[in-house]
N, C-alpha and C positions, 0 to 999 in steps of 0.2 A: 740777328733776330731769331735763326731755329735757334740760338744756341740759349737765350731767353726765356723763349718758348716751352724751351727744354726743360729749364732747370724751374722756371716756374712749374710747371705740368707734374715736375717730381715732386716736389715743395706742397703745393695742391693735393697729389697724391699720396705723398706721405701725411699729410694734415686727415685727410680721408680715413686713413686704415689705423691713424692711432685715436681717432676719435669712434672709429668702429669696435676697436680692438676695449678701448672704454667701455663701450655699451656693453660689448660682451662680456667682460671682465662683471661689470655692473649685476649682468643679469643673471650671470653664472653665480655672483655673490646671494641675489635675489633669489634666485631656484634653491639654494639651499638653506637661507635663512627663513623661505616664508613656501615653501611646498605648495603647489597648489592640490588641492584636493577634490576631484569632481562628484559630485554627488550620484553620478552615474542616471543612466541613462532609464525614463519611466517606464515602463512595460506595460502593455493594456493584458490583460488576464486574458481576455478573450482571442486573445492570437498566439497563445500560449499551447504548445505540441502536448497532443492530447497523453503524454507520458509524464507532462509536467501539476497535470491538472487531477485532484481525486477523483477516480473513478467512482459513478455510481452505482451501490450496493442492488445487484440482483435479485429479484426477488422470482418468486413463479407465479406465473400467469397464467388464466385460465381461458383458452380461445373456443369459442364455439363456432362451428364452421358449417353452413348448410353447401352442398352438393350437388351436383344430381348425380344423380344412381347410376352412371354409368360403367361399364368395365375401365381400369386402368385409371380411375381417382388417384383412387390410395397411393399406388407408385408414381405418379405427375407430385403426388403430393412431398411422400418420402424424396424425393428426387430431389425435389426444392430443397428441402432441411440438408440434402447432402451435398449440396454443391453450394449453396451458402452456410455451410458449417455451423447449424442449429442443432440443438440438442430438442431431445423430444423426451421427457421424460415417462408420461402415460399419455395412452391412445386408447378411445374407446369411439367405436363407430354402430350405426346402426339406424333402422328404417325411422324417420321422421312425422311429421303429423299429413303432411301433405304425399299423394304416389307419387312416389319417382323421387323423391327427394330423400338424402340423407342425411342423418348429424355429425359430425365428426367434434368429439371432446379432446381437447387437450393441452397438456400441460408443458408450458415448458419454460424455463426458468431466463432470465435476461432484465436488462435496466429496459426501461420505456422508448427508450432510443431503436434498442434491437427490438422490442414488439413492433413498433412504430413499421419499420423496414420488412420485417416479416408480413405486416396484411399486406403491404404493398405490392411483395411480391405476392402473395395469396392470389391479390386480386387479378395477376394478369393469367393469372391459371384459367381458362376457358373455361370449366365445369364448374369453379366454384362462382356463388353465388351469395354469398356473405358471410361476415368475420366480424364476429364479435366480442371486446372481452370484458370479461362478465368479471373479473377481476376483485374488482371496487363496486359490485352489484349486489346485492343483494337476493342470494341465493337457496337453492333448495339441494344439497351436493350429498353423493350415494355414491358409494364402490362396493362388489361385492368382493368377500374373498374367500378361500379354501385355505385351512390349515390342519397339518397332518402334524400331531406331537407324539410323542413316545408317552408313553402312558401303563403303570404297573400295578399290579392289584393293589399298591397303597395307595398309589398316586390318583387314580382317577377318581374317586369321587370329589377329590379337591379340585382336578381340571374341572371336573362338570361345574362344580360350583361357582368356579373364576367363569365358566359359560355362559352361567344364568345372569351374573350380573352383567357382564357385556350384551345380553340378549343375544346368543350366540345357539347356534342349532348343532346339535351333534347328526350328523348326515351319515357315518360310518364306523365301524366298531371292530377289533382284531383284541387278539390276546395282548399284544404289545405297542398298539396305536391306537386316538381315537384321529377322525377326523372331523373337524367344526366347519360350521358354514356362517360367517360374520358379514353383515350389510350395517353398512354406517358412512359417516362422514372418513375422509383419512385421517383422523387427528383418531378416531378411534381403531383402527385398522393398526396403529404404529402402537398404542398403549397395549392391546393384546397381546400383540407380539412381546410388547418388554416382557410384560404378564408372565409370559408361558414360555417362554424362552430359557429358562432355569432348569424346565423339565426334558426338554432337546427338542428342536422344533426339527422335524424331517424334509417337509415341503411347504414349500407356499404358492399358490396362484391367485392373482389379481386382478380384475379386469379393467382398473385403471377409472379413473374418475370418471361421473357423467353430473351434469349441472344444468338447469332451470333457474331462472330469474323467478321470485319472489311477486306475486302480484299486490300482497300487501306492502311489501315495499319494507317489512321489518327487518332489521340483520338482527338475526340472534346472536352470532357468533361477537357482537357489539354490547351486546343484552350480557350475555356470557361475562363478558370481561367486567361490566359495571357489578356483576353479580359478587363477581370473587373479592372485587375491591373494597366492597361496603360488609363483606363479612369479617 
């Protein structure tokens, strides 16, 4: 009976592994005749490592920030931008409509994401008392500036004249410099400089944008562009 047992159970088990050994034979034949191909696996975009994803284009922003007047703002403020690694491109501070309160203008460049994150942190500043960006607003916007050029008994009456058409102030006079006083937008701040830049510009100081919202509610700088387009 084992010896039965036996020689069936081998019989059995030799039946077993050449009917396995087929299958594999079969599918080893299968795998290289018919490849299967996975179409691979869907990816949702939106769980995709922000390295994989266009980043969006930067633009500068304009933040208006009221305050109060008290000693150590400005540094609580700079302090922020330096330990969350903001750039601040112009800064212009000064007395507000209301006592005790001040404005703080400025600029500074980043997607809406990084604005987004900076009021936030703005807002837990204690002193500050609101952030707003005027951006996308419709606005009233002034920098003044100082520019000191080299200027030679040929040369100046052609500076003066590139002056008058920027509406530009001569505020100071030497043998071999004048120096201009320009208030405008910074679109026109940056064209003077191309301007007069040719004749060697010495110095320049800025005092960095300041801005008002528009009560009429017009964007010229919108008007401006329709302008250029239809001529």
């Amino acid at each position: 009976m084992n010896g039965c047992r036996s020689d069936g159970f081998k019989a059995g088990t030799f039946g077993i592994v050449l009917r396995f050994a087929s299958f594999a034979t079969y599918r080893e034949s299968a795998l290289v005749l018919k490849p299967f191909t996975s179409p691979g696996p869907m990816v949702n975009p939106s769980i995709l490592p922000s390295s994989a994803v266009a980043p969006q284009q930067a633009i500068k922003h304009t933040l208006s920030v009221l305050v109060e007047d008290e000693a150590g703002v400005l540094s609580r403020i700079a302090g922020l931008f330096a330990r969350r690694g903001f750039n601040i491109e112009s800064l212009a501070v000064g007395p507000a409509e209301t006592s005790g309160i001040s404005r703080i203008t400025m600029v500074v460049p980043g997607d809406d994401a990084v604005i987004e994150q900076l009021t936030k942190q703005l807002y837990k500043l204690i002193n500050v008392l609101k952030v707003n960006d005027v951006t996308d607003t419709p606005c009233v916007e002034r920098e003044l500036m100082l520019l000191k050029v080299n200027a030679t008994s040929t040369s100046r009456s052609e500076i003066i004249e590139f002056a008058q058409i920027f509406r530009a102030r001569v505020v100071d006079v030497s043998e071999d410099s004048l120096t201009l006083e320009v208030v405008g937008d910074p679109g026109k701040m940056v064209a003077i400089v191309q301007v007069l830049n040719r004749f060697g510009i010495r110095e320049i100081a800025r005092t960095g944008k300041i801005s008002l919202p528009r009560e009429s509610g017009v964007n010229t700088e919108y008007l401006k562009s329709l302008e250029r387009k239809f001529q």
